[in-house]
Wavefront OBJ file of the C-alpha trace (Angstrom):
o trace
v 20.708 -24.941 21.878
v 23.866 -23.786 20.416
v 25.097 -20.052 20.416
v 24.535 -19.231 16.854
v 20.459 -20.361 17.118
v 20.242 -18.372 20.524
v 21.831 -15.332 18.481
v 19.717 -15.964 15.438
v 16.588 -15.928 17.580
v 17.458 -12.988 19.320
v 17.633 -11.323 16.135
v 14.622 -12.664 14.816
v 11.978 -12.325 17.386
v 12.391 -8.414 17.697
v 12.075 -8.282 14.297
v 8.777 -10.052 14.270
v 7.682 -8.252 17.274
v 7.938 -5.079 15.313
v 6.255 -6.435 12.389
v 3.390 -7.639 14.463
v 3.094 -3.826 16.417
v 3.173 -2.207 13.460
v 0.310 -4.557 11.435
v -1.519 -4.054 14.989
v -1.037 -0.341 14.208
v -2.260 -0.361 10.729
v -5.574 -1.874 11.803
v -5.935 0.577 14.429
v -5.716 3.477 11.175
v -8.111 1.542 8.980
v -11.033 1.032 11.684
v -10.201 4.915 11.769
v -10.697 5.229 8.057
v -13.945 2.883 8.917
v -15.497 4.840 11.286
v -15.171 8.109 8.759
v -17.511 5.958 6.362
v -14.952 4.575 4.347
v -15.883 1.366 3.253
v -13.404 -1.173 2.114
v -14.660 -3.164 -1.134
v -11.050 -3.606 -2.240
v -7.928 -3.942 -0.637
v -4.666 -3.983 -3.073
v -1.659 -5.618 -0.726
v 0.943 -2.805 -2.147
v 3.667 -0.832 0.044
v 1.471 1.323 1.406
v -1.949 -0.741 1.165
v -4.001 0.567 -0.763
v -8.034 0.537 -0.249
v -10.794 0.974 -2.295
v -14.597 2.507 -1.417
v -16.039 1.640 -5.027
v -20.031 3.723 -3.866
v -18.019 6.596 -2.530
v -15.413 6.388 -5.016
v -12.136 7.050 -2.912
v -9.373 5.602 -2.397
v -7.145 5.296 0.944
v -3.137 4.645 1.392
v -2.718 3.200 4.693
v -0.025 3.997 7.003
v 1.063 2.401 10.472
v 0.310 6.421 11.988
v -2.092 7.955 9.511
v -4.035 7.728 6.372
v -4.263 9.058 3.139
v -7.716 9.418 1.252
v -8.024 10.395 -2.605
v -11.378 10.722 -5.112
v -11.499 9.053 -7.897
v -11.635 11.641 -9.650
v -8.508 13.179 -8.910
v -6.367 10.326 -10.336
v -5.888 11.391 -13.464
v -3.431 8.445 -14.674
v -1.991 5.046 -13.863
v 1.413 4.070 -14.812
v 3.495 1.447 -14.092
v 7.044 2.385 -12.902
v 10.746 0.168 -13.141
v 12.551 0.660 -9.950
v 16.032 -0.807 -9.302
v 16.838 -1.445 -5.729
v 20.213 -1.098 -4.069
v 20.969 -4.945 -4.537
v 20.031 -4.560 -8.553
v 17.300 -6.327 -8.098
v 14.379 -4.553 -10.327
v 10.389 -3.986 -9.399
v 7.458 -2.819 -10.441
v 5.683 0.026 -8.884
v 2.257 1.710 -9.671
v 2.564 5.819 -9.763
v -0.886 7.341 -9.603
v -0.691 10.947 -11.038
v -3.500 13.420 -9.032
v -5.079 16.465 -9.458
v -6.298 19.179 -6.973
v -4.486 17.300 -4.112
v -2.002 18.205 -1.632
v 0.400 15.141 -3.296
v 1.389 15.852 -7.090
v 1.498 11.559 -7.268
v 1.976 8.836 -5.000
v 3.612 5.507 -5.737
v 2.719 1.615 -4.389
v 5.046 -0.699 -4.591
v 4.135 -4.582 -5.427
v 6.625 -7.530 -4.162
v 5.768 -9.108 -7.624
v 5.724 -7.894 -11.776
v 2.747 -9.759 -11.875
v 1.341 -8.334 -9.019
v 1.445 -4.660 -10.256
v 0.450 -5.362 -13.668
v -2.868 -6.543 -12.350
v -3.470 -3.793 -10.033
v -2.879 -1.238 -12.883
v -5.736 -3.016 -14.982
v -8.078 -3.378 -11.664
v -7.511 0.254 -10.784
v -7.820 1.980 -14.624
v -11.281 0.124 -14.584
v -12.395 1.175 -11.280
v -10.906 4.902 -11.638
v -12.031 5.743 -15.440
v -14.950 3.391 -15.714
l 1 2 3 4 5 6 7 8 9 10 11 12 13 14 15 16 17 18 19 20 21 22 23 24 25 26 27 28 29 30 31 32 33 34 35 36 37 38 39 40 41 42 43 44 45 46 47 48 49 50 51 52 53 54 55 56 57 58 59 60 61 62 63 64 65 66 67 68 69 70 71 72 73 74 75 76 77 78 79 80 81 82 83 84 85 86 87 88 89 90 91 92 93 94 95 96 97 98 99 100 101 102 103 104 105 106 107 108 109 110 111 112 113 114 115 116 117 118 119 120 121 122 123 124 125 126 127 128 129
């Protein structure tokens, strides 16, 4: 094996190491969020997750060390957000305004346009339905 693969591994393995603790960590949180009664019906694969307990209407962000939990009826809008990343590359993110919470708004972030344009349709018709 040459010197550049052995340094490219080296590089890569922690990285997926730390990817693999930290998904390890995020179930840990979410069989928390379980064992509080949250039930998962929905999961939207944003930056944070986001979850989705349609009967008890709530809705969880999901953290590698803690978790966030939101009614329904404290979202009081869903709008789609243009961010520009260091590189210029553009995104879409989701900012969900609240009500009577500790947060003012929170934003997810989707990999994909597509991706967030969905999840603002799926979560206007579970939230205002």
């Amino acid at each position: 094996m040459t010197s550049k693969k052995k340094q490219l591994l080296l590089l890569v393995i922690p990285i997926l190491l730390l990817a693999f603790y930290q998904s390890q960590k995020t179930g840990d949180v979410v069989m928390q969020l379980q064992a509080e009664g949250f039930v998962v019906d929905h999961r939207i694969d944003s930056v944070p997750p986001l979850l989705i307990d349609q009967n008890n209407r709530q809705l969880a962000l999901v953290y590698s060390d803690r978790f966030v939990k939101i009614r329904f009826d404290q979202v009081i809008a869903v709008e789609e957000r243009q961010l520009v990343q260091g590189d210029g590359e553009e995104s879409l993110a989701l900012r969900l305004k609240l009500k009577n919470h500790v947060l003012p708004s929170i934003t997810i972030k989707a990999n994909r346009v597509s991706d967030a344009v969905v999840w603002r349709r799926q979560l206007q018709g579970w939230l205002f339905q």
